[in-house]
Steps between C-alpha positions, in 0.01 A plus 500: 500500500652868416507745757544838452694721738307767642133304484392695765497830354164387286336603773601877453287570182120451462473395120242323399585144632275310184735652252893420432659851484824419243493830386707749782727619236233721372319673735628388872256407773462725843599289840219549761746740697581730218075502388431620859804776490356653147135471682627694789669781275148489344288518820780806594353717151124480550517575900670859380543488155630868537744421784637233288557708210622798595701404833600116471530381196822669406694423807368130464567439098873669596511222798397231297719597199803487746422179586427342163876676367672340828357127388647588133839620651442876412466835677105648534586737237654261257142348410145614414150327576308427208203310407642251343816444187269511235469904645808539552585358125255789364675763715825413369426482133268804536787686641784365314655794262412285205618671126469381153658204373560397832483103599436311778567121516267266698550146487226281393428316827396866668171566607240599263377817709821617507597500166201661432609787722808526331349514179245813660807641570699461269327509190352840460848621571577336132723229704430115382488197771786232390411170628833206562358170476653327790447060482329451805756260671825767363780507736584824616796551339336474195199704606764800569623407175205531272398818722835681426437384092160759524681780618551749228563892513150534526480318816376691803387266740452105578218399680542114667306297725627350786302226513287423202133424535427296212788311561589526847913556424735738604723759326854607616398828598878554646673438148191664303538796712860528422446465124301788554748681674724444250289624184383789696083409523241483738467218659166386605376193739189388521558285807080436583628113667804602646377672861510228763712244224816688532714715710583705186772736580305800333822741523749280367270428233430880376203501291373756379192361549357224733142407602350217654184380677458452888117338377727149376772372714457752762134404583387820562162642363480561161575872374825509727839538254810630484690769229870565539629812297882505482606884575569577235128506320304549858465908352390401182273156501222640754149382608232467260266566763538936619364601859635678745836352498583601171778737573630252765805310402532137437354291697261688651320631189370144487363454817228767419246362266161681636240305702609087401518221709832482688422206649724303304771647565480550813427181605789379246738511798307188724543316221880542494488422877263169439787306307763658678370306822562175270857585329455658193778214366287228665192634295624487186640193525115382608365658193785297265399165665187553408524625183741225365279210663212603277708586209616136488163350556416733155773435332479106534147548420585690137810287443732808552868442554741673714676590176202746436564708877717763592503411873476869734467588804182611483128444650405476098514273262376356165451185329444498138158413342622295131119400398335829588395785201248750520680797571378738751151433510614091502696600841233685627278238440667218653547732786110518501436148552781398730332777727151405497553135436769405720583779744828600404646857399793459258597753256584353123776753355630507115820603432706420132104295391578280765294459810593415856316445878655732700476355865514726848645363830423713786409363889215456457496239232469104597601212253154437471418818295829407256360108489171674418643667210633214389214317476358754289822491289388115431170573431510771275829497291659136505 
């Protein structure tokens, strides 16, 4: 029988025990502890909706920025709260002193939203998107490789995952970032799974550019993320929302966005302190076991070999899908039916026509919701 360490944190989140959550990766789920702390922030607007406005909610964003920068190993002022990367994406290719003829590479694993930004961005400008086909299971030597191949004289900026959603890999942000360096562009991370997966050494690394999500990994509510601006652009990329802050400098210009929920990010911090109190190493170790024990019951399922994996570090991963077609709306649907017929929430990704299960491991998952999935694997595509 397989036990997972850490069984007893199940207990911690109130999903809905009928269905088997496989899904984390996307939008998170809220521990009981962290639900109560957003409630509470919540209960504190509506008994003086003006005291919390105008008296506490600055002093208490600025407290709980301060304590989201100390768990990413920066200084209060180093970071600003925002709703989530897919913002904080907009903000920086809204801001971005885009000019004609301009290029920005993506690679072709990046997230669709986000290229879309850049291309908001960038395109009116008269700049043009270039896109690097990476293979999926590239080395990163070769990744660096093919990256440094795009750049032109036209190059202004790269913009790289960390980890990839459709195909839950990393990049080598330290060796892209130096490339960068090196050509002279902007060098942009969209790092939405790396809070709470790694103790990224944000300084060392120097982007110009880094957001991620506290919603994912972090378990805190959703509409809680984080945007680095290097110092260099924190005068010129700026808030796409104005208020009263708008003559404040950076951060602080983002912690004004007129009457919004706060909750999230203020109750961001408890969830920082909820997996400290296990070992954030012990937790994402937990989240790997997991992962991997329902990866190989898929995989053995579908036939797939180890030869087709790039083994990670990571809470994340996918198992290709050889008899599946249908495109998006054949994803969706299967996604459909292994919801309302068996239970389970899965996400089906494409990436390069091919099509994968990409499978969550988080506490509160039991081999019983992988073994589930399997079974559904048997039924429906063997």
């Amino acid at each position: 029988m397989t036990t997972f360490d850490l069984v007893e944190a199940k207990s911690e989140w109130s999903l809905d025990p009928e269905v088997h959550h496989l899904n984390h990766g996307s939008y998170g789920a809220l521990p009981r502890v962290v639900y109560a702390e957003q409630k509470k922030w919540q209960e504190e607007v509506h008994k003086n909706p003006v005291g919390f406005y105008a008296r506490l909610s600055r002093p208490a964003v600025a407290d709980a920025r301060a304590k989201i920068a100390k768990f990413l190993g920066q200084e209060a002022d180093q970071i600003a709260l925002v709703r989530n990367t897919t913002e904080a994406a907009t903000t920086t290719m809204r801001g971005f002193p885009f000019k004609s003829g301009d290029e920005v590479i993506v690679l072709d694993h990046e997230y669709g939203a986000i290229t879309y930004a850049v291309k908001r961005g960038l395109e009116p400008a008269g700049g043009k998107v270039v896109e690097v086909v990476v293979p999926r299971l590239a080395v990163d030597e070769d990744v660096v490789k093919l990256v440094e191949s795009a750049i032109t004289g036209k190059t202004v900026m790269l913009v790289v995952d960390h980890v990839t959603s459709a195909t839950a890999r990393t990049f080598p942000i330290f060796e892209l970032s130096a490339l960068c360096k090196k050509h002279g562009i902007a060098f942009t991370v969209d790092a939405s799974h790396a809070p709470g997966n790694f103790d990224t050494d944000l300084d060392a690394l120097d982007a110009d550019f880094w957001f991620g999500n506290l919603h994912k990994w972090v378990s805190a509510p959703q509409g809680a993320g984080v945007f680095r601006i290097a110092p260099r652009w924190q005068g010129k990329v700026q808030s796409l929302v104005v208020s009263w802050n708008e003559f404040e400098p950076y951060p602080l210009q983002f912690d004004m966005l007129g009457t919004v929920d706060l909750s999230a990010w203020l109750a961001a911090p408890r969830a920082i302190e909820f997996y400290e109190a296990f070992g954030w190493e012990r937790v994402r170790k937990a989240h790997q076991q997991r992962m991997r024990f329902g990866r190989d019951l898929v995989m053995a399922e579908l036939g797939v070999g180890t030869d087709e994996l790039r083994e990670e570090n990571l809470p994340m991963g996918v198992v290709p899908i050889h008899n599946m077609q249908g495109g998006v709306e054949g994803c969706a649907a299967l996604g459909r039916k292994l919801s309302s017929e068996y239970k389970i929430e899965v996400p089906i990704t494409i990436f390069s026509d091919k099509y994968f299960f990409r499978i969550s491991g988080h506490l509160y998952n039991t081999p019983a919701d992988y073994e589930a999935l399997a079974m559904a694997v048997r039924k429906e595509l063997k």
